[in-house]
C-alpha positions in Angstrom: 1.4 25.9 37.9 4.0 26.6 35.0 6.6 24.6 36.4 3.9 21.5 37.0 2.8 21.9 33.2 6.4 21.8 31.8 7.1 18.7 34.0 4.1 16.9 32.7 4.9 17.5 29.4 8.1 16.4 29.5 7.0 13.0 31.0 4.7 12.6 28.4 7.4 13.5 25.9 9.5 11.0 27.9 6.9 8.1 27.6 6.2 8.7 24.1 9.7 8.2 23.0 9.9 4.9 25.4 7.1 3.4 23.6 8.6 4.1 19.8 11.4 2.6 20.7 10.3 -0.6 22.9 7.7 -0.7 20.2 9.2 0.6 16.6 13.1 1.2 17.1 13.5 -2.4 18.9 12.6 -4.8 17.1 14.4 -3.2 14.2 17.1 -3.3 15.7 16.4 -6.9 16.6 15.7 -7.9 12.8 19.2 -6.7 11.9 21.0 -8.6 14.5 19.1 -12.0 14.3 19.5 -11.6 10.0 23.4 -11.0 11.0 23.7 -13.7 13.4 25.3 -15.9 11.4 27.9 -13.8 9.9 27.5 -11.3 6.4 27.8 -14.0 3.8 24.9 -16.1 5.4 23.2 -12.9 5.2 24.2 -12.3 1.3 23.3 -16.0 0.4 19.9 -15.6 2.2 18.6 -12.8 0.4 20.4 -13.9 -2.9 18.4 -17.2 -2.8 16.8 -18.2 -5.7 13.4 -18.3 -4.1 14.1 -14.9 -2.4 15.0 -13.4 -5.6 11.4 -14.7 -6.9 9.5 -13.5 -4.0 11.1 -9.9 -4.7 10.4 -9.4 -7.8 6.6 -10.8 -7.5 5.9 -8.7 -4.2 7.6 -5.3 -6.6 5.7 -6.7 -9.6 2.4 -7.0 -7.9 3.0 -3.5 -6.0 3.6 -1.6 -9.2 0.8 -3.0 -11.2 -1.3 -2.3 -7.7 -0.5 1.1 -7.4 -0.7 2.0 -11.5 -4.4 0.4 -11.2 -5.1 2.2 -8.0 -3.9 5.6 -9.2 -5.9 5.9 -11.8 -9.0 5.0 -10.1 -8.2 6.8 -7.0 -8.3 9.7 -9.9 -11.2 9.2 -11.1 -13.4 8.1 -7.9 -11.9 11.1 -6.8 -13.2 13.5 -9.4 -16.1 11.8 -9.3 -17.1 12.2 -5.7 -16.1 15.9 -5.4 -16.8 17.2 -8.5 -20.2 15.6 -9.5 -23.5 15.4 -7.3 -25.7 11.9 -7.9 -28.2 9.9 -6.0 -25.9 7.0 -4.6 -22.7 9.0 -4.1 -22.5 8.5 -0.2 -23.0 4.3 -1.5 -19.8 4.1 -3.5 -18.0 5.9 -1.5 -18.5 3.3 1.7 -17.7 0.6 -0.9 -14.4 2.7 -1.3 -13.9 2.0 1.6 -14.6 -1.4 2.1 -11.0 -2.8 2.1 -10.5 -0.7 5.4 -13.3 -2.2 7.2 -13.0 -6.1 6.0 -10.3 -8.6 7.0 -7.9 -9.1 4.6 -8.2 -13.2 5.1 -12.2 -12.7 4.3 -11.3 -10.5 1.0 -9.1 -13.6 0.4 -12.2 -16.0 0.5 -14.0 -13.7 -1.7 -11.5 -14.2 -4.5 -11.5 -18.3 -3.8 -15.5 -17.9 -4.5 -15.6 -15.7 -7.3 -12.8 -17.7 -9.4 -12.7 -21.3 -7.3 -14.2 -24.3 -8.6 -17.5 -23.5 -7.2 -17.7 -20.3 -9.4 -20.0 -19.9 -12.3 -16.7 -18.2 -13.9 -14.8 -21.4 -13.6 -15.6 -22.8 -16.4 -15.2 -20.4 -18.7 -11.8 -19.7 -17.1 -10.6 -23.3 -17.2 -12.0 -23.3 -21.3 -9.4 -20.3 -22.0 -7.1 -21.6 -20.4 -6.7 -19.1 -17.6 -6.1 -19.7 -14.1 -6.5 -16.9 -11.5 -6.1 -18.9 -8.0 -2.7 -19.7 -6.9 -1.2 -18.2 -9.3 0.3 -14.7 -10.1 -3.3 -13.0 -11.1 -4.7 -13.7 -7.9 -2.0 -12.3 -6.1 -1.8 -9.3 -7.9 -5.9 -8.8 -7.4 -5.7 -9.5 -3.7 -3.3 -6.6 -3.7 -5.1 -4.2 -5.6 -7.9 -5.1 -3.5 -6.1 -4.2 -0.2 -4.7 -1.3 -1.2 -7.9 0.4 -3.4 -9.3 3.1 -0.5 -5.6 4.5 -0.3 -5.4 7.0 -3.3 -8.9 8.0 -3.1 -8.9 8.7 0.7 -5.8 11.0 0.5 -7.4 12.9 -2.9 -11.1 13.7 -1.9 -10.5 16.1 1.3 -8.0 18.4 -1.1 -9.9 18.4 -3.8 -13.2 19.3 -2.0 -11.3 21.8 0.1 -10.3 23.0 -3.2 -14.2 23.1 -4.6 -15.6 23.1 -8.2 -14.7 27.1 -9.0 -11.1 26.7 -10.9 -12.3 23.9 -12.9 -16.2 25.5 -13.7 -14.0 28.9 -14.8 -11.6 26.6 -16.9 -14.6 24.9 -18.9 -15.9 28.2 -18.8 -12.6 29.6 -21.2 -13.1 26.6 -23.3 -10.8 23.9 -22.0 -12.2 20.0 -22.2 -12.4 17.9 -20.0 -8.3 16.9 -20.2 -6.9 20.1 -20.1 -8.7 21.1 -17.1 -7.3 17.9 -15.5 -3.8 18.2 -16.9 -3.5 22.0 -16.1 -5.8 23.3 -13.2 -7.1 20.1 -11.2 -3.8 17.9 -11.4 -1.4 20.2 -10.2 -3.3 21.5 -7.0 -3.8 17.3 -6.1 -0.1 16.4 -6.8 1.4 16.2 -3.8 -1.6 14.4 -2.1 -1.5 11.5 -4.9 2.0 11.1 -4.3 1.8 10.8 -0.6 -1.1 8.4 -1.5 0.9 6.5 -4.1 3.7 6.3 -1.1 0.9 4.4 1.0 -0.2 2.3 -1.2 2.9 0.7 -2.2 4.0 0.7 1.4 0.5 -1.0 2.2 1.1 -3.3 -0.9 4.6 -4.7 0.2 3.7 -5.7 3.4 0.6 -7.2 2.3 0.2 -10.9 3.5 -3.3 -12.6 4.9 -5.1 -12.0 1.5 -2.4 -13.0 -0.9 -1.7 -15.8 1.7 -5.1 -17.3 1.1 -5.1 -16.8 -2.9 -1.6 -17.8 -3.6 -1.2 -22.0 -2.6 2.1 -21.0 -1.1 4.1 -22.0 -4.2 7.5 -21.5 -3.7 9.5 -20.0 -6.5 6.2 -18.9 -8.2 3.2 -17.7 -5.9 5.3 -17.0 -2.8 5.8 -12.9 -2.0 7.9 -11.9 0.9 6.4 -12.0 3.3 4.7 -15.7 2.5 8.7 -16.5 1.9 9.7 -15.1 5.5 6.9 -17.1 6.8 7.8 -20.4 5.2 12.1 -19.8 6.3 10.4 -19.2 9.8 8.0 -22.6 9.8 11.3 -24.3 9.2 13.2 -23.0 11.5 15.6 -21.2 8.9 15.4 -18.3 11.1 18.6 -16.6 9.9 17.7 -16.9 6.3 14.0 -15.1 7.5 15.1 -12.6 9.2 17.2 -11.6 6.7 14.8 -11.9 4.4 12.8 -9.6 6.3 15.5 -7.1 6.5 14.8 -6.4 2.5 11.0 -5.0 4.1 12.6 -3.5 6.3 14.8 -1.4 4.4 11.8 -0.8 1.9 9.9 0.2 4.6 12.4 2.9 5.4 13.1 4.0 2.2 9.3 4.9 1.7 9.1 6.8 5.3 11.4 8.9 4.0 9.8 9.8 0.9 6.7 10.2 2.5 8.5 12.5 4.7 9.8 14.3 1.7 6.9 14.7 0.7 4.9 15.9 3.8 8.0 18.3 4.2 7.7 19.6 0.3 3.7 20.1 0.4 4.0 22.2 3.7 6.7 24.4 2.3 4.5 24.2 -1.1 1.8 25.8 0.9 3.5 28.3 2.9 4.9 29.5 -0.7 1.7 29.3 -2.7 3.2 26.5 -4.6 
């Protein structure tokens, strides 16, 4: 009965590892060798385009000002749904999680209503001389919108695992509101907002039906990566795409192994009483 058990495990082990790498390892491996088809400096002038350059430093650009925005309301929704009881609290937190359960396409269309030409806001916008759709604001708000649940969802379960007694015992010696934050509530949540922080931006990178429907494709200026890979790829510039898509690739990695890091540091932080 032993020896059956150890041989089924193994060829589930042994399947498992044939999936991750038919289905993870793979086509990594295929994304290199298609972006180094043509030889390294077709490679280096891809991802040293002009427009390439662009779409990098919008798709950073709109991650980092995603994942500020998001960590400090994933903070505060957080607090907020652990630490305080209210009529309506089960309400707001399924709107928390409403980016999860929509299409990112249809939170796309939301953003073409609420600032398009059919809006009430339009006018108001056009008279100040602001313009949201296709154009850098409206990608930046698709992202946040994306990538809102993320913080939020990785802070609540520590901190009600945690419960209310640290912080009612701080208020209780006479700290405010901050300095129970800062110095009792913050430093029991840190790893988990990092590891959140991690998602986010990973989430935020690779983000491309919303922005796709916000953005007018404009090259140069509206146009993230992964709107850029899709335009090389539409015209047949495959070398230049995937290589393009080897700088998301390489991004993507570099996050897995600081969300690793991080995994691996909170588990030791717990078996230490860190």
């Amino acid at each position: 009965m032993g020896k059956e058990k150890d041989i089924g495990s193994w060829l589930l082990i042994a399947l498992a590892t044939l999936l991750l790498l038919i289905l993870l390892v793979l086509p990594l491996v295929l994304v290199a060798h298609e972006a180094l088809a043509r030889g390294i400096r077709v490679y280096l002038a891809a991802i040293s385009d002009p427009f390439a350059i662009k779409a990098l430093s919008l798709t950073l650009m709109a991650t980092v000002i995603a994942v500020a925005l998001n960590t400090l309301f994933g903070l505060a929704s957080a607090w907020l749904l652990t630490k305080y009881d209210f009529h309506g609290k089960a309400l707001i937190g399924a709107l928390i999680d409403l980016p999860f359960a929509i299409s990112p396409v249809v939170a796309g269309l939301f953003f073409v209503v609420l600032f398009g030409r059919m809006s009430p806001l339009f006018p108001l916008l056009r008279e100040a001389h602001v313009q949201v759709l296709f154009a850098v604001p409206a990608v930046v708000l698709a992202t946040v919108f994306v990538t809102f649940p993320f913080i939020t969802r990785e802070l609540v379960p520590v901190m009600e695992s945690q419960g209310r007694s640290e912080e009612e015992a701080a208020a209780t010696l006479g700290a405010s509101g901050w300095q129970t934050f800062w110095h009792v509530t913050l430093p029991n949540i840190r790893w988990a907002l990092l590891y959140g922080v991690i998602l986010a931006a990973a989430r935020a990178m690779g983000e491309f039906g919303a922005v796709s429907v916000v953005s007018g494709h404009i090259r140069g200026r509206t146009n993230t990566l992964p709107l850029h890979i899709e335009i090389l790829y539409n015209e047949y510039n495959f070398t230049a795409a995937f290589a393009v898509a080897s700088l998301l690739v390489v991004m993507a990695v570099v996050l897995l192994v600081a969300r690793n890091a991080v995994e691996w540091r909170a588990k030791r932080g717990m078996h230490h009483g860190d």
